[in-house]
N, C-alpha and C positions, 0 to 999 in steps of 0.2 A: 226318713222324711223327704219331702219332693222340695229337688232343686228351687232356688228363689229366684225368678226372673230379675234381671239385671236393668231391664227398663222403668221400674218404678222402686222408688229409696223405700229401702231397709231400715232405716233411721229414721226418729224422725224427733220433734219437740212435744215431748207430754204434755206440755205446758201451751204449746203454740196457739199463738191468737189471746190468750187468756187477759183480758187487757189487766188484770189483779196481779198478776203473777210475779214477785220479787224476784223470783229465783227459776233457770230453768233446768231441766234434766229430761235427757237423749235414754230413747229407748228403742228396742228394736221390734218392728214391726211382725207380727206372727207369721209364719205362711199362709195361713188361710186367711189375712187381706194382704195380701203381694201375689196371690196363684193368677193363673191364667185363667177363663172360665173350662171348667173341667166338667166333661159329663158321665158320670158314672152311678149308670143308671140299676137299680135292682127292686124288686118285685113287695107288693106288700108283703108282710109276713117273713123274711128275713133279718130284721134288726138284733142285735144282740139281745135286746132288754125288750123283756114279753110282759103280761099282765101284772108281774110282782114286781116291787120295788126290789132294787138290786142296788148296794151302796159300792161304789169306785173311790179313788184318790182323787185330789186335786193335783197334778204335777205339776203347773204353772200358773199366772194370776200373772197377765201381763198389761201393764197400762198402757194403752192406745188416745189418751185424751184424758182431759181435765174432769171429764164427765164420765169416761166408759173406760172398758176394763174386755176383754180376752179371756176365759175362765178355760182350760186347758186340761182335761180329765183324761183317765186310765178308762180302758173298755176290759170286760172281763176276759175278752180273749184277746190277748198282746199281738197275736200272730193275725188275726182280720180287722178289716175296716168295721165302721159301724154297721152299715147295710141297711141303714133306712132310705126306702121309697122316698121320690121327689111328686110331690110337696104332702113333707110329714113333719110331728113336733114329737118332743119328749116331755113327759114330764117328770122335774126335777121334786125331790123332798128331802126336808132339812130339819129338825127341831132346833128352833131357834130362841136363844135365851133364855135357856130352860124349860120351855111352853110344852105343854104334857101331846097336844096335837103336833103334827107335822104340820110345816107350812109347805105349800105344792102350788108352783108358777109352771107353765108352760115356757119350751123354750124350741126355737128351730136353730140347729147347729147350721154355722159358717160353713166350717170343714165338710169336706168329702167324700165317702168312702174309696178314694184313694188310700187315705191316714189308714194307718195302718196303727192299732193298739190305742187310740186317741180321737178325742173329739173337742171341737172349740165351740165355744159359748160367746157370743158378746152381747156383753149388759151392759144395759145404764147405768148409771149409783143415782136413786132417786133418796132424798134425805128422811123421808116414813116408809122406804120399799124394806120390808122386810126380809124377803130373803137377796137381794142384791145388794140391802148393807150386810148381810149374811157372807155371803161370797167377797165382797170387796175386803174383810178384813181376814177371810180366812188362810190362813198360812200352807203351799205347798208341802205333804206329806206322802207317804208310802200306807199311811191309815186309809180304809175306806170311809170318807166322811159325808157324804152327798149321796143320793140313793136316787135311782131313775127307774123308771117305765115305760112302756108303751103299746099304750089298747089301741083298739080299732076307730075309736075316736077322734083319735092323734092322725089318721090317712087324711089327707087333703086331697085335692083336683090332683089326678096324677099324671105326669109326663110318659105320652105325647100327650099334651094339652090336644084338645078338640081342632080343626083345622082349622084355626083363625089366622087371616091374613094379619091382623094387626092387632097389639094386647097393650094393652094402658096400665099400668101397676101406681097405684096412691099409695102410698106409704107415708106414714107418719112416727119418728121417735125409731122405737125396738123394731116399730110394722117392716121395716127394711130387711130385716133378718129372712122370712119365705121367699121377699122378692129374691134375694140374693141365691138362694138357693134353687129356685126357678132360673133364674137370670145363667147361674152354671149347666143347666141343662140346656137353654135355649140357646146360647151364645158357644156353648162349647159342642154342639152340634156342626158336623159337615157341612159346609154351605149345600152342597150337592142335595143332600136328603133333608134339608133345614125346608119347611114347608110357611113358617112366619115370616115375614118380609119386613115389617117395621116392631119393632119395642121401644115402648114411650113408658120411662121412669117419670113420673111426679111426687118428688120427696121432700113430704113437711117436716123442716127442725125450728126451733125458737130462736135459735141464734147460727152462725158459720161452724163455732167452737162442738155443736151438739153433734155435728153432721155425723153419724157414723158410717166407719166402711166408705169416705168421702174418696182417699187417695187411689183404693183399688175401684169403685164404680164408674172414678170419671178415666181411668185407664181405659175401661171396656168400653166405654164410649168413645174416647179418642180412638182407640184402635179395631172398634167394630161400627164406625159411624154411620156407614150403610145401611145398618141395623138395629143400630142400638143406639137411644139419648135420651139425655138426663134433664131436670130441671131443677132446681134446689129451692123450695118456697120456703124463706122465713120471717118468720111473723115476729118477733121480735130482737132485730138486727138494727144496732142505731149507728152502724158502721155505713155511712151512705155513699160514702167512698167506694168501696166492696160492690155494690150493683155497679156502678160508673165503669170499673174496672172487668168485672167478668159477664159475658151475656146469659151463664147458665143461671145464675140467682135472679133470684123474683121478688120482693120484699109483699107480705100480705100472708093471704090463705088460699089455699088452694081454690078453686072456685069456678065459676060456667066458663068466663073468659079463658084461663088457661088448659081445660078441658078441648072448648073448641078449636080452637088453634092449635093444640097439640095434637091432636084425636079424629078419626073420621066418626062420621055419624052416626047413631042407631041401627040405618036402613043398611049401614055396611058390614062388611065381612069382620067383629068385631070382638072381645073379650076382654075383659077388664077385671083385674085383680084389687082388693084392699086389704089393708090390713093395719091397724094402726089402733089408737086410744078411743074409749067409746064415745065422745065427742067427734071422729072421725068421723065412725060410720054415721052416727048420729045425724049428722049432717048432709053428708055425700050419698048414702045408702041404704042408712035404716039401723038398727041394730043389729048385732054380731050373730045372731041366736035365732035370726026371722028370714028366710027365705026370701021373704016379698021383699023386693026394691020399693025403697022409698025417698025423701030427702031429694038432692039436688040432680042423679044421676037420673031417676024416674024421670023429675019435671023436662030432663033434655031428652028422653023414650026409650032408653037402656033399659031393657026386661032383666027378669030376671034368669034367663038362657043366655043373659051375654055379663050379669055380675056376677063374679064367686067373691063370697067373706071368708076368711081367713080367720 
């Protein structure tokens, strides 16, 4: 497993922020949110897991938060990395609660095919998600219990991104997960051969406590800030203290105002990532599933050559 950089805690409060919380307990952060941004990059068509579902272990189940969880899996070959293309997803299947169908979410790994025998998952615990109260109670084993894929479907926009001088990434919730993995190939690029000059994160959570991958994204901001910055929009935070105190929180929804002030405009050199709840796109860009830009991103002139859905 690759070294843990020493500049952001190892440690941290499972518990932290949780204003409920009687009791707290210290866990240890994964590597793959403590890594550096790492680029290791490989071609579509290389991934261990092809058109059939293939069932691996669970090795770990590590909590990161009050809300999310780390899911930590066996690859079928111990000796390589996973080898999936940037930006790609898997998808995960489970029979859950005895249900005679498989339930099947989509998921984009944290981890990198650096990992060697392993790949990280972080999920939300939604309280009707079925397979993520699936995975949150299920117990680390040497059993194959989770069964993964991946077709041609699962290829996203792949790295090198198009020559955009500047790329906007919305996320919202889970939608973090592509960015991040985008975010390793763009930021762990050589500045020399790095051809993007600005990345502008806009990342909606409900609350501070939701925020995932918060400790490692605002790392890569503090120390790629020439490059790279973050904003953290959340809509319901009644901690008013918390904006007073840090300038990257924004209390609301994501919206035109923080858009243009974040973002140049249409006529520029431009690319814009989402990825997030169908309320997101809904809103910002149209539905997941439709090509055409719609919603708020159109009415400011972003075609659809400068939005990718995710």
């Amino acid at each position: 497993r690759r070294i843990l950089p020493i500049s952001l805690p190892l440690v941290m409060n499972c518990c932290a922020g949780t204003k409920n919380a009687s009791t707290t307990k210290e866990c240890a952060l994964p590597s793959s949110l403590t890594s550096p941004p790492i680029k290791s990059i490989v071609a579509p068509g290389e991934c261990q897991f092809n058109e059939s579902f293939t069932a691996v272990p669970l090795l770990e189940n590590i909590p990161v938060s009050s809300t999310s969880f780390v899911a930590r899996f066996g690859l079928p070959d111990k000796e390589k990395g996973l080898g999936l293309s940037t930006c790609a997803c898997l998808l995960a299947g489970a029979k859950v609660d005895g249900e005679e169908d498989m339930v099947i979410r989509p998921y984009t790994p944290i981890s990198t095919n650096e990992d060697k025998g392993t790949f990280d998952l972080l999920i939300k615990k939604y309280p009707d998600g079925k397979m993520s109260s699936y995975l949150s109670n299920l117990k680390p084993s040497s059993d194959p219990v989770v069964a993964f894929k991946h077709i041609p479907f699962n290829v996203k926009i792949q790295y090198p991104f198009k020559s955009s001088k500047n790329i906007l990434m919305i996320a919202g919730g889970t939608g973090i997960t592509p960015m991040i993995q985008a975010l390793h190939a763009l930021l762990g690029e050589e500045a020399s051969s790095r051809t993007t000059e600005k990345v502008k994160l806009l990342y909606g959570s409900r609350t501070a406590d939701d925020i995932l991958g918060e400790d490692m994204i605002n790392h890569w901001a503090a120390t790629q800030s020439d490059v790279f910055s973050v904003t953290h929009v959340l809509s319901n935070e009644d901690d008013e203290a918390l904006f007073e105190k840090r300038t990257d929180l924004k209390k609301g929804f994501i919206n035109r105002e923080l858009i243009s002030e974040s973002f140049p405009g249409p006529e520029e050199d431009v690319l814009i990532f989402v990825c997030g709840p169908p309320p997101l796109y809904n809103a910002l860009c149209g539905p997941r599933d439709q090509k055409e830009v719609s919603g708020l991103l159109a009415e400011m002139g972003y075609n659809e050559e400068q939005v990718y859905k995710f």
